[in-house]
C-alpha positions in Angstrom: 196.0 35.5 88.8 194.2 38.6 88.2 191.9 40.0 85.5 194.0 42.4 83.8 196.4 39.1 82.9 193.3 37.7 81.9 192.6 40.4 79.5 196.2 40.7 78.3 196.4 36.5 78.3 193.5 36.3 75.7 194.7 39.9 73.7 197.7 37.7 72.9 195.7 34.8 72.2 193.3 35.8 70.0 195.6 38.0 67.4 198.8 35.8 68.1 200.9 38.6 68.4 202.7 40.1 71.5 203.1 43.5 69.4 199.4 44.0 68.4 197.7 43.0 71.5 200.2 45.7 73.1 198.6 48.5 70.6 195.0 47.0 71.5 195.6 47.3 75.1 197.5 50.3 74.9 200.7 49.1 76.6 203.8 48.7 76.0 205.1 45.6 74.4 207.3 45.1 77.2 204.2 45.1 79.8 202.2 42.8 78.1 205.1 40.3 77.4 205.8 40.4 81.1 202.2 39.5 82.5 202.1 37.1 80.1 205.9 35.7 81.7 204.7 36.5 85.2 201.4 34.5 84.7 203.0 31.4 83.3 205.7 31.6 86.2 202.8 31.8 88.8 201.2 28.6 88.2 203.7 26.9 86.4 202.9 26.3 82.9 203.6 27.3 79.5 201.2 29.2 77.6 202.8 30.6 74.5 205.5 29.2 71.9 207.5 31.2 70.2 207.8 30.6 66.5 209.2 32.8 63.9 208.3 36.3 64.8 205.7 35.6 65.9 203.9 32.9 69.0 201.6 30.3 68.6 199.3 29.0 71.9 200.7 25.7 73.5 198.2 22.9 74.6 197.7 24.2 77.9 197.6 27.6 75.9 194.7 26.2 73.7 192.8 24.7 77.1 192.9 27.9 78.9 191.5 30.2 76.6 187.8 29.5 76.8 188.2 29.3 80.5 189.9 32.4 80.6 186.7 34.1 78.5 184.3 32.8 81.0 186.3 34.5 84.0 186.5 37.3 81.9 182.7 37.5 81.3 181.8 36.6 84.7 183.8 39.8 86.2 182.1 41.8 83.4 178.8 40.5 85.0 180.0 41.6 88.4 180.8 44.7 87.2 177.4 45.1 85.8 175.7 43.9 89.3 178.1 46.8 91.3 177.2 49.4 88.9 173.5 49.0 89.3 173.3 48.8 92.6 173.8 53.2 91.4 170.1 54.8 91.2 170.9 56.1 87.9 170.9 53.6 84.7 174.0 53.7 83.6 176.5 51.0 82.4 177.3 49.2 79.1 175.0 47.4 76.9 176.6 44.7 74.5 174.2 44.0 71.9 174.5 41.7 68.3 172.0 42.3 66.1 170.9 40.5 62.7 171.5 42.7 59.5 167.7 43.6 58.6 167.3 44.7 62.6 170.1 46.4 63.0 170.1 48.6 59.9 165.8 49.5 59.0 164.3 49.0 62.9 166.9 49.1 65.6 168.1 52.7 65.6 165.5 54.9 66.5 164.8 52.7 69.5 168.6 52.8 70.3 168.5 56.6 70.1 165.4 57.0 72.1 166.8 54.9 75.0 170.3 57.5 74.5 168.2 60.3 75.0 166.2 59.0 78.2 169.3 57.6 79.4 172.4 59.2 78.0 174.4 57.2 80.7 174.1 53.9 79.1 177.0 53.1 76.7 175.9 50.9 73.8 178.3 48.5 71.8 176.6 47.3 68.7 178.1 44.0 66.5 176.1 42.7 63.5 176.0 39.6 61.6 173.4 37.4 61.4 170.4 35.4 63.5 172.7 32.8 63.9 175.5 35.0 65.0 173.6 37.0 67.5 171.8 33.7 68.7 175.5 32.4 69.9 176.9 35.8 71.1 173.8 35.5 73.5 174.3 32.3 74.4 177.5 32.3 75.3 177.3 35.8 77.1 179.2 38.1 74.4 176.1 40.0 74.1 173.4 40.9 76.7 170.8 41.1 74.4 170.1 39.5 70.6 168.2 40.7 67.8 166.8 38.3 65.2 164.8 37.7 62.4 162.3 34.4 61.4 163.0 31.3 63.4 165.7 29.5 65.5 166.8 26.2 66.5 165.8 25.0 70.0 167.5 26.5 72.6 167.2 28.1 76.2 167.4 31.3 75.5 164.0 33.4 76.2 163.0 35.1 72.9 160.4 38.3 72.9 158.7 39.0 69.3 159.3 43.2 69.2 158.4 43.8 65.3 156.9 42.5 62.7 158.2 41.9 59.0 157.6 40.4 55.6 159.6 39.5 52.7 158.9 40.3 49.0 159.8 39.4 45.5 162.7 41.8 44.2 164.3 42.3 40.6 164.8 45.3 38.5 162.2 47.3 37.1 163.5 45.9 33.5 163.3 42.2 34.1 161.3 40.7 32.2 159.1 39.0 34.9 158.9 42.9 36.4 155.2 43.0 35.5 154.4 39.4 35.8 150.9 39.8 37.7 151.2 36.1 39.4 154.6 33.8 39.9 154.2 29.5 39.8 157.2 27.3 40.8 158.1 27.0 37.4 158.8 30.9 37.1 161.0 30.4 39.9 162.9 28.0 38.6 163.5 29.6 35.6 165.1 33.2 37.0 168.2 33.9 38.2 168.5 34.2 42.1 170.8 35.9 44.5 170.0 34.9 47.8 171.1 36.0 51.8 174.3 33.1 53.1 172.9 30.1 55.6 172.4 31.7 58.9 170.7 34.8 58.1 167.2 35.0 59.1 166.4 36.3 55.8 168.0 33.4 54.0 165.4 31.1 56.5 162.4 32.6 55.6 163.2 32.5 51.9 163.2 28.6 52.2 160.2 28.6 54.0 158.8 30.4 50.9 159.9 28.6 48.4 158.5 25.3 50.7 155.1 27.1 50.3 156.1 27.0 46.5 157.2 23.4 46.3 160.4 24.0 46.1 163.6 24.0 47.8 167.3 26.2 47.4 168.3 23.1 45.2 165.8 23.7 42.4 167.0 27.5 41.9 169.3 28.9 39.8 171.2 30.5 42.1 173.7 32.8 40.9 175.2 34.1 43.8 174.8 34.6 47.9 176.0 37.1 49.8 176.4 38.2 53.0 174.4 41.9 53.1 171.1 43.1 52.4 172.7 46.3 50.7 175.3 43.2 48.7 172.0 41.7 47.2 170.3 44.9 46.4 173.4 46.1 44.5 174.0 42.5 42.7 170.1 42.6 41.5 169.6 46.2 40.8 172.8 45.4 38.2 171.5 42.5 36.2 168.8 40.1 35.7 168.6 38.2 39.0 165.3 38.1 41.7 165.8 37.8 45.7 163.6 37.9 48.4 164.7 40.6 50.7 162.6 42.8 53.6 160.3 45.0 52.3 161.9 47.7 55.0 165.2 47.2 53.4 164.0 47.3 49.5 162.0 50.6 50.8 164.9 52.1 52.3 166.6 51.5 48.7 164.7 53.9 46.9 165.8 55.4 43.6 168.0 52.1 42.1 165.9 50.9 39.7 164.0 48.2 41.9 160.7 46.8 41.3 159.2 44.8 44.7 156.3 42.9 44.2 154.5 41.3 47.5 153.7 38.2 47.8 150.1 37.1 46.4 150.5 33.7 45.5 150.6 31.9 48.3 150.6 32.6 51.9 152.6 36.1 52.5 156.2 35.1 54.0 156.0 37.3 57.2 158.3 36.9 60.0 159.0 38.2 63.3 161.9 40.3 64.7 162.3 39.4 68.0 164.8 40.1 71.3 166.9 37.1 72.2 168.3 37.1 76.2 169.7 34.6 78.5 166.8 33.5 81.2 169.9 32.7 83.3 172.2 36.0 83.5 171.2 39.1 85.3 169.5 42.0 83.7 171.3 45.2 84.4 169.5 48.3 84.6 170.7 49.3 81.1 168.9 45.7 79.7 165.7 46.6 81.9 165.7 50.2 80.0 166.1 49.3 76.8 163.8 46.2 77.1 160.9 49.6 78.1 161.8 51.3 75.2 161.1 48.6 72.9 
């Protein structure tokens, strides 16, 4: 077994598709079908059905694939190792970042660790807390960047930045001047909020906690997955969010009135770096871990 049919085993795998994973990999169909055939014929066992045009994973198929990801991590990590055993900090850096990070506070600290070490290669996923949380975990991603608060878990967590939410409509609601807000003004507006997962959408229900309230008592009209998705669903009708103040100041010029929070306790938060206390820090981690 080797790790190129390891790569070309789980190309396959993932889209279903011989033909795909060929263009992916940039092979020819041909190749790719016969790794997959010589792998199979190696240790005996059937990986792949074919049905229709296209294949579908057999048991053993099913059973090797998250297997066959931890190999393919663990040689990435080797890589990682040989490569900085170089003076120079170079390498890749895999890094998942949650929406509000990635977009208002990451970038200038990614482009300042380009410019001090333009031999670091960065590839950059976002989603959400929860999503960079698990790429961590699992050892997709070296590092994590989050928002507001996580579950238990193992992974060592580094507060980096500082945040806090406000109230957001547009500047013709008519609560857009409202001095003060009660739980019975919430409970009367329209709301689009952030989906489950998202740091933002956390910190919102710990606000409306601090209000008496819960998700449940809101009409909500709407939640989506984007800060720039709420910001254009509010700034078109009469709907409220709580949203960053970094991201509503970035959105300048749409009609938005912000109002921070007065009336109870301000609902600040935390971005903060998630890592694995258990995987090795390349030189590229280390840097980027100064910068910050």
């Amino acid at each position: 077994m080797t790790l190129d049919q390891i790569k070309i085993f789980l190309a396959v795998a993932e889209r279903r598709h011989v033909t795909r994973a060929a263009e992916i990999l940039n092979m020819t169909q041909s190749a790719v079908s016969s790794a997959i055939s010589t792998l199979e014929s190696q240790h005996g066992v059937k990986l792949f059905d074919r049905v229709g045009r296209g294949i579908a994973l057999t048991q053993a198929g099913e059973a090797f694939v998250p297997q066959a990801r931890r190999l393919q991590q663990e040689a990435e990590v080797t890589r990682q190792v040989l490569g900085d055993l170089s003076q120079e900090t170079r390498g890749s850096l895999r890094i998942q970042a949650s929406q509000t990070v990635a977009s208002y506070w990451l970038p200038p600290r990614l482009m300042l660790l380009h410019e001090r070490h333009p031999g670091v290669s960065i590839d950059l996923h976002v989603g959400n807390t929860a999503q960079a949380a698990e790429a961590v975990a699992k050892g997709e991603a070296d590092l994590g960047f989050v928002e507001g608060a996580l579950p238990d878990s193992d992974l060592h967590r580094q507060v980096v930045a500082r945040d806090e939410l406000v109230l957001v409509m547009a500047r013709d609601h008519p609560m857009a001047r409202a001095e003060d807000f009660g739980a019975e003004d919430y409970v009367q507006m329209q709301w689009i909020l952030r989906e489950d997962g998202s740091g933002t959408r956390s910190e919102t229900e710990a606000h409306l906690a601090e209000m008496g309230l819960s998700v449940a008592n809101l009409e909500v009209a709407l939640e989506l997955p984007s800060n720039e998705a709420v910001l254009a669903a509010v700034a078109a009708g009469p709907y409220v969010t709580m949203l960053s103040a970094r991201a509503v100041g970035a959105a300048k010029g749409r009609g938005l009135a912000m109002r921070r929070v007065t009336w109870v306790a301000h609902p600040a938060r935390v971005f903060a770096v998630l890592s694995h206390p258990k995987r090795y820090k390349t030189r590229a981690v280390r840097a980027l871990l100064d910068v910050l």
